[in-house]
N, C-alpha and C positions, 0 to 999 in steps of 0.2 A: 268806560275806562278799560283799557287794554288787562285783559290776565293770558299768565302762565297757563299754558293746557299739557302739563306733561301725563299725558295719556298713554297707553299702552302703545296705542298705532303710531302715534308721531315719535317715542321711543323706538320701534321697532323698526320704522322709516327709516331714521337717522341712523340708527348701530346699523342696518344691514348698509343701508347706500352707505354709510361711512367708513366701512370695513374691507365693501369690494371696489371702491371707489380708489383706498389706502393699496390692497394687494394689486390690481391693476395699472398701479405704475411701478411695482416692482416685481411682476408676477413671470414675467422673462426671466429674468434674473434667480428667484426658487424654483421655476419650472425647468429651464434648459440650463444651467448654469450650475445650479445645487442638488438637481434634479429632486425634487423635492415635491411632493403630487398636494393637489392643492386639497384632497379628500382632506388628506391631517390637516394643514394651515387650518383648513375652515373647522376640523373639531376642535380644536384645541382652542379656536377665536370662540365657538360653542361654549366651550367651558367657561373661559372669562365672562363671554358674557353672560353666563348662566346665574339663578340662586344661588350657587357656589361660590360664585366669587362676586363680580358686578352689581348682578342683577337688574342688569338691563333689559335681558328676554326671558318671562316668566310663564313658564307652559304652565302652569298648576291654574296663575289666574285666566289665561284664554281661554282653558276649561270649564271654569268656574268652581275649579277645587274638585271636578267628578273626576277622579283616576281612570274609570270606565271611558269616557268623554274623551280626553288625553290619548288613552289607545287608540277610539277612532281616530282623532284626527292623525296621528301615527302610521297607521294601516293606509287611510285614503293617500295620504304623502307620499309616500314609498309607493304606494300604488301607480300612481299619476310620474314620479320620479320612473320609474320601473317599465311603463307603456313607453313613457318615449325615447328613454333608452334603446328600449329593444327595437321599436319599430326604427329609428336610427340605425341600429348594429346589423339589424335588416337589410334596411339600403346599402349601409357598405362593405356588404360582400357581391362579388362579381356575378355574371346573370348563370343563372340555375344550378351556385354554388352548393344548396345542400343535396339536389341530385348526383351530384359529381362527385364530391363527397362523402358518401351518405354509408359507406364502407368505416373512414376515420371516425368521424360521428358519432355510426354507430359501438363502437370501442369505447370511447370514450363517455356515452350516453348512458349505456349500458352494464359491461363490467366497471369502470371509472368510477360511476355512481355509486355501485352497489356495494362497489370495493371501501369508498369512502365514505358511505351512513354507513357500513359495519366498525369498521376501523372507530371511526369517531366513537359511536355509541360505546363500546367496548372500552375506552380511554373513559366516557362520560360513568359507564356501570362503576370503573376501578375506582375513578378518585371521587364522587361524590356519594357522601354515607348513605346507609341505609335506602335507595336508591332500586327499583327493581328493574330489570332488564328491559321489559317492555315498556317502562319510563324513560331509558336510557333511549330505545330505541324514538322516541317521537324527537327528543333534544338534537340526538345528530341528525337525523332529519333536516331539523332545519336551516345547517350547516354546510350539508352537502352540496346545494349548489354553488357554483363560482359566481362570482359576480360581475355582474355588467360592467359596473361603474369604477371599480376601482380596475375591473380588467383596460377598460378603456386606458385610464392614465397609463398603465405599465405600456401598450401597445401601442400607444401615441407620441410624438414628440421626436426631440433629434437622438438621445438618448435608442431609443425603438427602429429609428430609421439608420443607424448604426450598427446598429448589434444584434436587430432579430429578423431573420428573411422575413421578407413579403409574405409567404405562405404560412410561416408558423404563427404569425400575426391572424391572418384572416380565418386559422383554423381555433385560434384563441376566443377570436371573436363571436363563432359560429358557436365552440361551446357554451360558454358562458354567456348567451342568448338564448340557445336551446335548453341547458338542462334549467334556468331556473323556472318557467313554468312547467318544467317535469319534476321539479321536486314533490310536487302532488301528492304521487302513489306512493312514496317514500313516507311521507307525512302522515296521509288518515290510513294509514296502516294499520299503526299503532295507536294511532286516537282511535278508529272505530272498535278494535279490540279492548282499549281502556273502557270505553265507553258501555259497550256490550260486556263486559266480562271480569273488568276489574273492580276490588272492590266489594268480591261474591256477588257482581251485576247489579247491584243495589238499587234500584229504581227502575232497574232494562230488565231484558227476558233474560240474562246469562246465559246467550247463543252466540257463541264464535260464526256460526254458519249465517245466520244475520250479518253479522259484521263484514266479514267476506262477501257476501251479498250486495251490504251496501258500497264496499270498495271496489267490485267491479263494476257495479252499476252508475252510482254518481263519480266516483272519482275517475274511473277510466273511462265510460260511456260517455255522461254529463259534462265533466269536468273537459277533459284530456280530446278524445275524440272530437264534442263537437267545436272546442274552442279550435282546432286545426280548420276544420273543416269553413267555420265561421272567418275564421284569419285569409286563409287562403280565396276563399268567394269573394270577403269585401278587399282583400287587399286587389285582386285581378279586377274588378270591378274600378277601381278608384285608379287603378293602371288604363284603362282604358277610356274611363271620362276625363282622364289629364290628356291621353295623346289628341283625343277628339276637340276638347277645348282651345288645347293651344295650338295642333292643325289650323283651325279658322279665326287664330288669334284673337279669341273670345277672353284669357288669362294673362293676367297682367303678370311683371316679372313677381313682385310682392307677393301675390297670393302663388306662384309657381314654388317660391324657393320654401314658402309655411307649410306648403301641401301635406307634408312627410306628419309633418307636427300635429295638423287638427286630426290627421286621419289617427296618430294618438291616441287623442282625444275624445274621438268619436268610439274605439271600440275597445278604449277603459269604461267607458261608460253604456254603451250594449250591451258588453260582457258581461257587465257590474249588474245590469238591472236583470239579467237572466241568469245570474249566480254562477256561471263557467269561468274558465281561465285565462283572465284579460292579457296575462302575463305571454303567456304562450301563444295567445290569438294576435297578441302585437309584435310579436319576432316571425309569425307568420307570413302575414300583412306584408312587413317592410320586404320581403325574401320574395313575396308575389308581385307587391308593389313594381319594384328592380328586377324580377324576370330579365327583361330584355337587355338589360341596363344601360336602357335608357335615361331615365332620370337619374339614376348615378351619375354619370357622363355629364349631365350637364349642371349639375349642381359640384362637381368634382370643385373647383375650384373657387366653389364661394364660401361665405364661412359666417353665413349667418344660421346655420346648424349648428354646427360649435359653439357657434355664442350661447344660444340657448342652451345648450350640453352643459355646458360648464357655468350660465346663472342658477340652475336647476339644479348640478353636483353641489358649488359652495351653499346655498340653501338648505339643503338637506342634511349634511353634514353640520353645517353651523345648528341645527334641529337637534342631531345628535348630540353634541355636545352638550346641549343647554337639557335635554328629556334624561340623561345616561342616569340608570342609578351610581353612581360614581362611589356615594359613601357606605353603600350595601355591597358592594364589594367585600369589605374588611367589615363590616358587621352585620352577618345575616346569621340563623339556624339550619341552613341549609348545607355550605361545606366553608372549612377555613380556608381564608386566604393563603396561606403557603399552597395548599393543593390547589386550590383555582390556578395561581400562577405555574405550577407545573403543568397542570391539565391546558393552558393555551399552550406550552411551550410544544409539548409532547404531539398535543392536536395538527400544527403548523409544522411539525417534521414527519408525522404519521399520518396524516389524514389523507394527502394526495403521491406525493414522490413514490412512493414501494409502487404503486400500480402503475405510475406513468414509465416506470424505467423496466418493470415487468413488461407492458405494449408496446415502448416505443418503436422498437424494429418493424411492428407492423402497421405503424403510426407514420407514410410515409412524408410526412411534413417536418418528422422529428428525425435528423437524418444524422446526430452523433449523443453520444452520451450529454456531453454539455446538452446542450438544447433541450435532451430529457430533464434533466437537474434544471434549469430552467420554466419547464412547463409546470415540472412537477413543483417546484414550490411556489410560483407565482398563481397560486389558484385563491384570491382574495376572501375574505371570509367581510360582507360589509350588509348595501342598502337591502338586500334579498334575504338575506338571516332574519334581517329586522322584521323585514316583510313576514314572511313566514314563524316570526314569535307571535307576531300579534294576530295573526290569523289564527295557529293556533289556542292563543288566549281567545280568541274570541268562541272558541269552537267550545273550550272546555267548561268557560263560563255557562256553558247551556246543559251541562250534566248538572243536573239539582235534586237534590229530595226535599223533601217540606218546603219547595221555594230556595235552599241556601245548596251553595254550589257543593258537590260531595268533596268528601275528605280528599280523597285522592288525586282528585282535577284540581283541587286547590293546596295541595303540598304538589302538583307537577309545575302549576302557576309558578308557583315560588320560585321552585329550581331554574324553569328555564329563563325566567325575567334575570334571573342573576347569574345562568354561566352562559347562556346565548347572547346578551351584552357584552360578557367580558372575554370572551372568544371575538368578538366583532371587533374591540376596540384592540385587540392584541394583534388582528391583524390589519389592521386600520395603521394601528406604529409600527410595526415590523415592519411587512410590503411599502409603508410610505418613506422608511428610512434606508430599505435594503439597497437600493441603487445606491445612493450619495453614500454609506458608509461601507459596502464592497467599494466604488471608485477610491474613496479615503484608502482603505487599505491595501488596495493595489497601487499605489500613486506613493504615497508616504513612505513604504519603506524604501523605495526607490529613490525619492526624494535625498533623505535623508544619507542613505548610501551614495547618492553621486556627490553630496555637500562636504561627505568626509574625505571622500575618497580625491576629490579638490582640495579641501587643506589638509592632507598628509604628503600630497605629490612636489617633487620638491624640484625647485625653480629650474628651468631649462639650461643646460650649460653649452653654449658652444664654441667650440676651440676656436674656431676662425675671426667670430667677433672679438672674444677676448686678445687674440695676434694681433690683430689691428688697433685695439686701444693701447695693447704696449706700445707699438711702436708711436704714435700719438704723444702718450706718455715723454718719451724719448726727445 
């Protein structure tokens, strides 16, 4: 006899097909029309469906109720979202674009970054209590990068092909592919010094010079170094057995247009099993890959890249929604809600603008003050934050004495699970409403004004018509 199987997976089935199945017939329409980025639709769809409200997608039971558990799958997500982003943002820049650039870049790489994990941290020291500097410091960390993904939507679209040159586009792109697997050195900075030192060193040697040690050696050697080096060897390599293959039309079109995609997949997962920086070995990749731009060129016009860009954006986002501590927001021991909400506000008008409009002049992509005002606050705060909380969660989870995580790595736990979400989801709604509510407000009072200024204007009089109706009259 036939039963019900309302099971997790045929739940999960049905709301996601049912959801993007729902926005794909009106997804022209909030994309180009309300300009409205589908990051938000999908979290906010996240939310409804989440334990919060639905409860139709329950990450606690995928887990099996382990929070640890959760993290990973979290971490791997964003991971795998994050490789083929990049190796994507890769391919669509023009051939030997970071050589040619490598001047803006590095401005932006460089003092940008540095300018913006101080800034943040600094905003992070004032407003959350009892809080020390060199805790502040690993939270903006993982802030500092721009993101891929939400960068993508701003630079995409008719919207983009409007109103932002070709160049400042591909220089947006180039960022926000490169600094996120550089947020690294920014990162175990201050975890290696927490680790080493904080605490009175409690379980470690309390050696700074250890710590520094192991930041230049794994993070910049390990980490940073060979993932370049790895990115660029497989990415020219996989550039070279694509021209060879489809030379002697050995590659069918199908496996031509995936190629960008498994290559991926292949070195999130290399990366991953040799513990370096998949993130930055795949924006390598894609930038070696497209050298000649070659396969750019010929994939320019198809648009099964995209598709998968954006089944992998509303996924992960719908993720977001349903994982977000939402209710720890307004009630945690860590900082009140009044200050959380000023510290995103303060974070999103401090964090990038003062540095990008300090460089712009020598930013030659950014070529008036708007465009800086522009740059500078379109620096998305999203899927890379995430990435980077749960890395470092995972990192601090490893500082222990008698086996339980020490005090300190687990009051930094705390802080950033709850203001590195709520920095993400602030600019998650701000960035996804700022086009459609600037056009509102440049449109509207115009609106408005020509509506009045039509019913006060008073009826046309002309002498000649009304001579001729006298005489009629007559």
């Amino acid at each position: 006899m036939p039963t019900l199987a309302v099971v997790n997976f045929n739940i999960v089935c049905a709301t996601l097909g049912g959801f993007i199945t729902l926005f794909g017939l009106v997804s022209y329409l909030f994309k180009e029309k309300f300009y409205l980025s589908e990051a938000l639709i999908s979290l906010v769809a996240g939310l409804i469906f989440s334990p919060h409200a639905t409860n139709l997608i329950r990450p606690e039971e995928y887990a099996l109720g382990n929070a640890e558990t959760l993290d990973t799958i979290t971490l791997y997500f964003t991971r795998l979202v994050l490789g083929v982003q990049l190796v994507l943002a890769g391919v669509q820049l023009p051939s030997k674009y970071l050589k040619r650039e490598w001047k803006s870049l590095a401005l932006l790489l460089g003092p940008g970054m540095a300018a913006m994990w101080i800034c943040t941290s600094l905003l992070v020291y004032a407003f959350v209590p009892h809080l020390s500097f060199l805790h502040a410091l690993a939270v903006g960390a993982c802030v500092t990068p721009t993101d891929p993904v939400l960068s993508n939507s701003i630079v995409k679209g008719k919207f983009a092909d409007k109103n932002i040159p070709k160049e400042l586009q591909k220089i947006i792109i180039a960022e926000s592919g490169a600094n996120d697997g550089l947020g690294y050195p920014f990162l175990f900075l201050p975890l290696y010094l927490i680790k080493h030192i904080g605490y009175g060193g409690l379980g470690q040697n309390n050696s700074a010079r250890s710590a520094i040690g192991q930041w230049f050696g794994e993070t910049w050697g390990y980490t940073i170094l060979l993932s370049i080096v790895y990115g660029a060897v497989v990415g020219w390599i996989a550039k070279e057995l694509l021209h060879w293959a489809e030379k002697r039309k050995y590659v069918d079109r199908e496996s031509f247009l995936v190629f960008a995609i498994t290559l991926a997949l292949f070195i999130v997962g290399t990366v991953g099993m040799i513990g370096s920086d998949d993130v930055l070995a795949c924006f390598i990749a894609g930038n070696t890959f497209t050298w000649d731009d070659w396969f750019r060129l010929e994939t320019l016009d198809d648009s099964f890249q995209p598709t998968i860009d954006m089944l992998l954006n509303v996924a992960v986002f719908i993720w977001f929604g349903a994982i977000c501590p939402w209710y720890s927001f307004a009630h945690n021991n860590v900082i009140p809600i009044y200050r959380l909400i000023f510290l995103g506000i303060l974070v999103l008008l401090l964090r990038r603008p003062p540095i990008i409009f300090a460089m712009h002049k020598k930013i030659h992509q950014i070529k008036e003050v708007r465009q800086a005002g522009f740059v500078g606050f379109f620096g998305p705060i999203g899927v890379s934050a995430i990435f980077y909380l749960y890395v470092s969660l995972d990192f601090l989870r490893g500082i222990t004495v008698n086996g339980e995580v020490r005090e300190d790595a687990r009051i930094l736990m705390e802080v950033m699970n709850i203001v590195i979400w709520f920095l993400a989801i602030c600019s998650i709604v701000i960035h996804g409403l700022s086009i459609p509510l600037g056009k509102l407000g440049f449109y509207l009072p115009r609106t408005i004004s020509a509506a009045v200024s039509q019913q006060d204007e008073p009826e046309p009089f002309h002498i000649r018509e009304h001579a001729i109706e006298a005489e009629y009259a007559l």
